[in-house]
C-alpha positions in Angstrom: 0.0 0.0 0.0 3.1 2.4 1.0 4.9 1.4 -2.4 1.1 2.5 -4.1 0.9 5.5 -2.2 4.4 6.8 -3.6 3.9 5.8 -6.7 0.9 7.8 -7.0 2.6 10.8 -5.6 5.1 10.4 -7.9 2.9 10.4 -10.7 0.9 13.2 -9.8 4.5 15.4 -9.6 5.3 14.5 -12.6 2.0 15.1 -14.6 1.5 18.4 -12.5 5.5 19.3 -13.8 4.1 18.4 -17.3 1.4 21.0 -17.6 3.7 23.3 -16.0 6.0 22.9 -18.8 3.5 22.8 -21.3 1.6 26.0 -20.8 5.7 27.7 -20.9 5.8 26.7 -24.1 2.4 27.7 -25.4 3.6 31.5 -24.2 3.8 33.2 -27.5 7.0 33.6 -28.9 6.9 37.1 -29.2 6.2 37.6 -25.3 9.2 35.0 -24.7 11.8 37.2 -26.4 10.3 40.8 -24.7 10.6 38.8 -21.7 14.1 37.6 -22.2 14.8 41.2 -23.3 13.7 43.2 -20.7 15.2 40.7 -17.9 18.4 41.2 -19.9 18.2 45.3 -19.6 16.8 45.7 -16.3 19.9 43.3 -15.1 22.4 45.2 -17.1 21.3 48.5 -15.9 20.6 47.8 -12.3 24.2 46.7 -12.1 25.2 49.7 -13.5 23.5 52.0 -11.3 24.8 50.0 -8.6 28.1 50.3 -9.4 27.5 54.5 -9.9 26.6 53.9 -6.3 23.0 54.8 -6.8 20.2 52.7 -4.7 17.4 51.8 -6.6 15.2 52.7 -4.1 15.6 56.5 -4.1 13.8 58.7 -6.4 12.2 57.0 -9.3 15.1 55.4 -10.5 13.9 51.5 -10.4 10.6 52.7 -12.1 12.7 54.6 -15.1 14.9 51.6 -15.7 11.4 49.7 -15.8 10.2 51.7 -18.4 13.0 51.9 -20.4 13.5 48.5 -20.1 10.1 47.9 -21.1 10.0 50.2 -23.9 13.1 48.7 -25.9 11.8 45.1 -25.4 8.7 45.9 -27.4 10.7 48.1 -29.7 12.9 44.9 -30.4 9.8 42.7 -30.7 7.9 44.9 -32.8 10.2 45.9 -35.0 12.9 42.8 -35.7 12.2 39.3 -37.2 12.6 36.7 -36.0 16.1 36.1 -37.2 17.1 39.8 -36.3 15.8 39.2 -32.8 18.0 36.0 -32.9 21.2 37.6 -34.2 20.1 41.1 -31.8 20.1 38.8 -29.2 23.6 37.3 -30.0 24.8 40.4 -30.7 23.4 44.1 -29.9 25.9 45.7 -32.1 25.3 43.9 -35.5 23.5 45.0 -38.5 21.0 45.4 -39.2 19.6 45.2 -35.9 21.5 47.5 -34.8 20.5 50.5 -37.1 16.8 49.7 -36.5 16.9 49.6 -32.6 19.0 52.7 -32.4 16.4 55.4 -33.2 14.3 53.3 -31.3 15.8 52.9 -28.2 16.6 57.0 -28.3 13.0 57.6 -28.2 13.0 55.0 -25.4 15.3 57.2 -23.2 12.8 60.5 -23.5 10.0 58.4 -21.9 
């Protein structure tokens, strides 16, 4: 009864993990790479403030890096294919990418 009991348990874990795993991947793609974006900005600029010696929790500072963040994720999304987001991704510097997030991201910092 014991051994049943586990099993079942065990079962029920991994079918739960399943459904877990399958609603991740029915998250459209497009929200998967704003995502991956704007976790990848918020990081790279909160470290930077950090190391300014700012705190994040004065003035509106966190909230600005938010935005911005938010802001060039949807740019990238919105205006990239999918192989630009790819190679953007790899490489924020190469082109085209590049020339199309630029202007983009300018009107980004103004908001």
């Amino acid at each position: 009864m014991m051994m049943r009991s586990c099993l079942l348990t065990i079962l029920l874990a991994v079918s739960v993990g399943r459904v877990a795993v399958a609603d991740e991947l029915r998250e459209p793609l497009e929200k998967q790479f704003f995502d991956y974006f704007a976790k990848q900005c918020q990081s790279a600029l909160e470290t930077q403030a950090r190391s300014q010696g700012k705190r994040l929790d004065q003035g509106n500072l966190q909230q600005s890096i938010d935005n911005y963040c938010a802001c060039t994720s949807q740019s990238v999304v919105s205006y990239l294919d999918a192989g630009e987001i790819i190679a953007f991704a790899n490489n924020p510097e190469a082109e085209p990418a590049a020339s199309k997030m630029k202007p983009l991201f300018a009107k980004c910092q103004g908001k």
